[in-house]
NUMAR-206029 format. One record per residue (C-alpha): x, y, z. Coordinates in steps of 0.25 Angstrom, whole numbers, plus 5000, padded with zeros to 4 digits. Layout:
BEGIN
XYZ;...
***
This chain:
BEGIN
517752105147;516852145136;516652055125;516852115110;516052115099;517052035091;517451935107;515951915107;515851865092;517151765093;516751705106;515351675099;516251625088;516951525096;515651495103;514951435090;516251375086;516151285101;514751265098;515051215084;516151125090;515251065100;514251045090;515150985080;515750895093;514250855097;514050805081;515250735081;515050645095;513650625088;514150575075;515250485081;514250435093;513950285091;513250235079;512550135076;513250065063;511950055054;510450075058;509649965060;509149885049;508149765049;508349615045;507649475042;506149525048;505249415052;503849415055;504049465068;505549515068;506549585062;508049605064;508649745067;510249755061;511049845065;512749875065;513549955075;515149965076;515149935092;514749795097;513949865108;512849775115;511449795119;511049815102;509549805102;508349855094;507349925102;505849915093;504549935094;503450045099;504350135106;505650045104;505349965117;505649815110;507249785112;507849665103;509449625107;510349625095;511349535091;512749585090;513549525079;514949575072;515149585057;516549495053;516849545041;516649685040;517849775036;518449905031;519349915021;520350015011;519150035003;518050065015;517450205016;517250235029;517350295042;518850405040;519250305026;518750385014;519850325005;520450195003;521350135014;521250275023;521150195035;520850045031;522049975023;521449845025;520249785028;519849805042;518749725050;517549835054;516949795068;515449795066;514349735074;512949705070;511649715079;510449625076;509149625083;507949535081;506649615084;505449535086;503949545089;503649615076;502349625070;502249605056;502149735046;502149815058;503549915060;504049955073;505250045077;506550005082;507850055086;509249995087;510150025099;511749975100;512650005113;513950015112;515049965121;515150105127;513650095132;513150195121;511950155115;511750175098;510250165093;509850185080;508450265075;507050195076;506750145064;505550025061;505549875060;504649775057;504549615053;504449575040;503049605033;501949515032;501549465019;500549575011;501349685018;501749775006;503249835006;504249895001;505549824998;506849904992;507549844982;509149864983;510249814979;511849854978;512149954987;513549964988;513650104993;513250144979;513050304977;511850294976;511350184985;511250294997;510150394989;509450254983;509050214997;508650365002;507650364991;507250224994;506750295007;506250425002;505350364991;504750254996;505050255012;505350155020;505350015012;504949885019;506249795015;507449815008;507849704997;509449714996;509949634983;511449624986;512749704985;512449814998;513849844999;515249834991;516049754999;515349685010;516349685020;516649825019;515949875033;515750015028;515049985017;514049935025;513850035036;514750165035;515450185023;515850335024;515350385009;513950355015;513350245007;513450115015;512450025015;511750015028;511750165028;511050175015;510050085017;509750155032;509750315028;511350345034;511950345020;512750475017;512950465002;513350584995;513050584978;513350684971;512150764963;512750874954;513950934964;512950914976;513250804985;511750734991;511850625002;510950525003;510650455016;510050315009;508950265016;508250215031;507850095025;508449955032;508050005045;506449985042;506649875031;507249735031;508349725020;508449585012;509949555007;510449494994;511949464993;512649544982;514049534975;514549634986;514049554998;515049454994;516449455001;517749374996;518849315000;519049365015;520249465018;520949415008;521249545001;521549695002;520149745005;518849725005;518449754991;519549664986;519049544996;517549564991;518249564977;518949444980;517649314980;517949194974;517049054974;516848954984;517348844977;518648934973;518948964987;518648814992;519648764982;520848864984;520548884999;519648765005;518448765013;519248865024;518548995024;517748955012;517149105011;518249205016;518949125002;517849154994;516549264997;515849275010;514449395012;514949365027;514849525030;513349535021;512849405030;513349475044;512549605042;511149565037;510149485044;509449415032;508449275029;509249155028;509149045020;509548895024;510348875012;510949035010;510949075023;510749265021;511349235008;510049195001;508749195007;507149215008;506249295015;504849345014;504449485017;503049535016;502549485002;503949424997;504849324997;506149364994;507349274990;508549324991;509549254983;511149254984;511549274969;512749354966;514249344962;515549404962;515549514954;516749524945;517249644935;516849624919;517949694916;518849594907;520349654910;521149554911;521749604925;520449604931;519749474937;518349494932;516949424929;517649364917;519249344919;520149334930;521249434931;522449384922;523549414935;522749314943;522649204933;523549104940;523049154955;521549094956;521449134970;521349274963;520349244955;519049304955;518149194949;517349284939;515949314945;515649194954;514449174962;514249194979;512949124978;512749004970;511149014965;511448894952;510348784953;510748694963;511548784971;511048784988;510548934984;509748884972;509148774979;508648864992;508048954981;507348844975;506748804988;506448954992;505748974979;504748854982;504348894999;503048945002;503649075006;504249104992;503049044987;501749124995;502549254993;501849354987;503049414978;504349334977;505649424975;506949354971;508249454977;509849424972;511049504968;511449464955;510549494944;509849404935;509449504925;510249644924;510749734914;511949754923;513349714923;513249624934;512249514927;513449474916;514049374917;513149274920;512749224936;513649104934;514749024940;515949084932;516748984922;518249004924;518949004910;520448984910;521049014898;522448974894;523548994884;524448884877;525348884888;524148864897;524348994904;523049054908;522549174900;521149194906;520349164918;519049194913;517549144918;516349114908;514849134916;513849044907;512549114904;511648994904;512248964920;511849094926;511149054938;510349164941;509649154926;509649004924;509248944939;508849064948;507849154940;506849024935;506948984950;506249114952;505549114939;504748964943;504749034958;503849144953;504749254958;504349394954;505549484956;507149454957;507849564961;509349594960;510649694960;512149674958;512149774943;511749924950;510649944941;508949934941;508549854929;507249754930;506849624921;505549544921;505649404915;504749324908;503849274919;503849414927;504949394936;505549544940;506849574939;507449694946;508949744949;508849874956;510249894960;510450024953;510650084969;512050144971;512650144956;512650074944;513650024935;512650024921;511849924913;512149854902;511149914891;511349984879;512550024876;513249984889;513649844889;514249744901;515649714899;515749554897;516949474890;516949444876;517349314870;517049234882;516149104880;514749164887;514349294881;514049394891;512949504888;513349644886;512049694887;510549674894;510149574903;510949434900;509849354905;508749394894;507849504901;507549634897;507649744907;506049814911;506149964907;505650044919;504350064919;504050214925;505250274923;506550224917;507650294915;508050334900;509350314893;510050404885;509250364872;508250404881;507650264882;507250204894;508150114902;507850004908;508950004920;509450104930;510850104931;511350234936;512450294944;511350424947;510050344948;509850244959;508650154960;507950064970;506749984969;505449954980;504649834980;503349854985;502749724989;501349784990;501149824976;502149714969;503049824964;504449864963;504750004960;506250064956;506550204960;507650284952;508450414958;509250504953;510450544964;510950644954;509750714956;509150704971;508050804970;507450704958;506450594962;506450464965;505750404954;505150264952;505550194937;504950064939;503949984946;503549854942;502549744949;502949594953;501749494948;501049454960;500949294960;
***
């Protein structure tokens, strides 16, 4: 039979529409083949090692690293399994775009984690590798090559970012593709604290479905979308931990409460209370499931340990430096002072007669006071040859010590519980008192460094960049202005503090005496058209490098309103050389 004009032109109609449908098929086996949970990403390097990380949601066998020239070294991982990760009604991921679509409850999220020591490394000298994973099925899963090496020799200069509070931020994703764009690949990441929100939350570690997780961010598989006037950019974050070791502080955020004792996970992260409170209302049974654990922080990073601290507070040389990583941080509390909120300053008024509520104003995770175990190992670290010889000496905690932020107020202190009574002897507040003149950071940490020569602390927790210099030239530098931030207390905009309690708590400025340093290339300008001296912007993000080889620490500033503007560097300064 002859074919029409019009039977020719359907039947190659129905031929693309088939070819369409087998291509669109061919993509979706692709993009639901077997993955690899995160890429690969380097821990802990020695002079001759380093340990290769990596997660996958099978438990598998034969996970190994294949390095060297033409990838022909194998090293066997370790398989272990994260107890503590879940999902919950507030996760984002996977089909649940909206609370409690498919979890009501927190749910415990099978992952494993892969670690393989690789050996034999020459120093300053980087080599390829690759990770591959089989599943249970006999599929292998392999990452790309990307390069390795053992930690640097002293004189080797480097590049360190500087990062702090992620928490899948909006603009943490285009912070860390800029990272890469402007300055390449960096030699070691310095992390000071709060990576993500709620530390058990699985998804905000690996694959939370709005695309700004942490381990894609930092390893160039983010998928962030911002908003630049009606056009919608993505930003991918950046290929970073793959090549360069990261060095962990403990943030707020990696804390975790009271275990399964509550709804969800952001109300169990919510729910810390003290050692000493959970010992005397519960005993010494599951000590930490009554009060805070960094259990699910501890399982996923490979980091220096300390006798005394074990991954929660450590040392460690790299190159030219001698990092100290301290665990300062405390719970953070609301300021707001409604009565119906339990807060820095007051308990809520329903829970009065209910301690077990109670969420003990802003208490304290590590205990850093002269005298504490922490304070003691720091004292002994300050005084050891490797502290000592080390060309630049570089402090690293959460909380800050100087800040314009909100966080810095009240003071780091124990709080002082105030019960307040009526005639009757009913209660009429539960409020708490933090002592200027006790806060620890100021009154016993910072003259420890001070005597110890340090030359730069550096610090997060307020989601801002400001910098102080004291008396002696000590550096001070919080560059958390990463994913958002929630303002400064300059000018006209003050911190909300109580009024009429016994400390006076300041409003304005830094509470601990120092003057903030102007940028010195390009600050930003106020609306008086004055320059400022802070970043604290929901539109400009910032992130700072430390290059060893000069002394300097640089800060970058973009705006993710405007993609097509440069990155620009505002400030550099130098650290003295001792």
């Amino acid at each position: 039979m002859r074919k029409t004009p019009r039977l020719a032109a359907v039947l190659l109609f129905v031929i693309c529409l088939t070819l369409i449908s087998m291509r669109s098929f061919g993509e979706t086996i692709m993009t639901s083949a077997p993955q690899l949970l995160t890429d690969p990403f380097l821990q802990l390097p020695t002079e001759t090692s380093v340990q290769v990380v990596w997660f996958t949601e099978f438990a598998g066998n034969n996970h190994s690293v294949a390095y060297g020239e033409n990838l022909v070294k194998t090293a066997s991982a370790n398989t272990t399994k994260l107890t503590r990760t879940r999902e919950d009604q507030k996760s984002r991921v996977a089909n649940q775009t909206q609370d409690g679509q498919v979890y009501q409850q927190p749910v415990q999220r099978e992952i494993w984690r892969h670690e393989a020591e690789v050996t034999g490394l020459t120093p300053n000298l980087r080599v390829p590798y690759r990770v591959t994973s089989v599943r249970e099925d006999g599929e292998s899963v392999s990452s790309d090559v990307f390069t390795l090496a053992p930690t640097p020799k002293p004189g080797t200069p480097l590049k360190i970012l500087l990062t702090s509070d992620h928490q899948l931020k909006p603009m943490t994703a285009a912070n860390l593709q800029k990272v890469v764009e402007t300055v390449g690949r960096v030699d070691g990441v310095w992390f000071a604290g709060d990576l993500v929100n709620v530390s058990d939350r699985a998804s905000e570690w690996f694959d939370d479905n709005r695309g700004g997780a942490l381990f894609p961010g930092l390893q160039g598989r983010a998928n962030y979308q911002m908003n630049s006037n009606g056009v919608k950019i993505t930003y991918t974050g950046g290929q970073i931990i793959q090549h360069a070791p990261m060095f962990t502080a403990i943030g707020n955020h990696e804390v975790m409460g009271r275990f399964a004792r509550t709804g969800s996970l952001g109300d169990e992260f919510d729910d810390t209370i003290p050692r000493a409170v959970a010992q005397e209302l519960y005993g010494e049974k599951s000590l930490k499931d009554n009060s805070f654990n960094t259990d699910t922080y501890e399982e996923i990073f490979t980091l220096p340990q300390s006798k005394a601290g074990g991954k929660t507070y450590y040392a460690v040389s790299f190159g030219d430096v001698r990092l100290v990583v301290l665990y300062i941080t405390n719970m953070w509390r609301t300021p707001n002072l409604n009565v119906k909120i339990r807060g820095r300053y007051q308990e809520a008024e329903k829970d009065f007669y209910d301690p077990e509520n109670w969420g003990y104003g802003q208490h304290i995770f590590g205990e850093i006071a002269e005298g504490s175990k922490q304070y003691n190992w720091l004292v002994q670290e300050l005084n050891s040859p490797e502290f000592k010889q080390a060309k630049y000496k570089v402090v690293m905690f959460h909380h800050p010590p100087h800040t314009l932020g909100d966080n810095i107020v009240p003071p780091y202190t124990n709080p002082i519980p105030i019960i307040e009574r009526d005639e009757n002897s009913n209660i009429k507040a539960v409020r708490y008192e933090y002592p200027q003149d006790a806060d620890y950071i100021i009154r016993d940490i910072i003259p420890l460094l001070e005597a110890a020569d340090v030359q730069f602390v550096f610090y997060g927790h307020s989601h801002l960049w400001n910098r102080f210099i004291s008396s002696s030239g000590m550096h001070f530098l919080e560059t958390s202005n990463v994913g958002n931030s929630y303002g400064a207390a300059w000018g006209d905009k003050k911190r909300q503090v109580p009024i009429g309690y016994q400390e006076n708590y300041t409003e304005i400025g830094d509470p601990n005496g120092l003057e903030p340093v102007l940028p010195t290339i390009a600050p930003l300008l106020g609306e008086d058209g004055k320059p400022m001296p802070y970043i604290a912007s929901n539109d400009i993000t910032v992130f700072s490098i430390f290059d060893t080889g000069s002394g300097t620490i640089s800060s970058y500033r973009f705006d993710t309103k405007n993609p097509d503007s440069e990155v620009l560097k505002f400030d550099e300064f130098k650290l003295k050389n001792l």
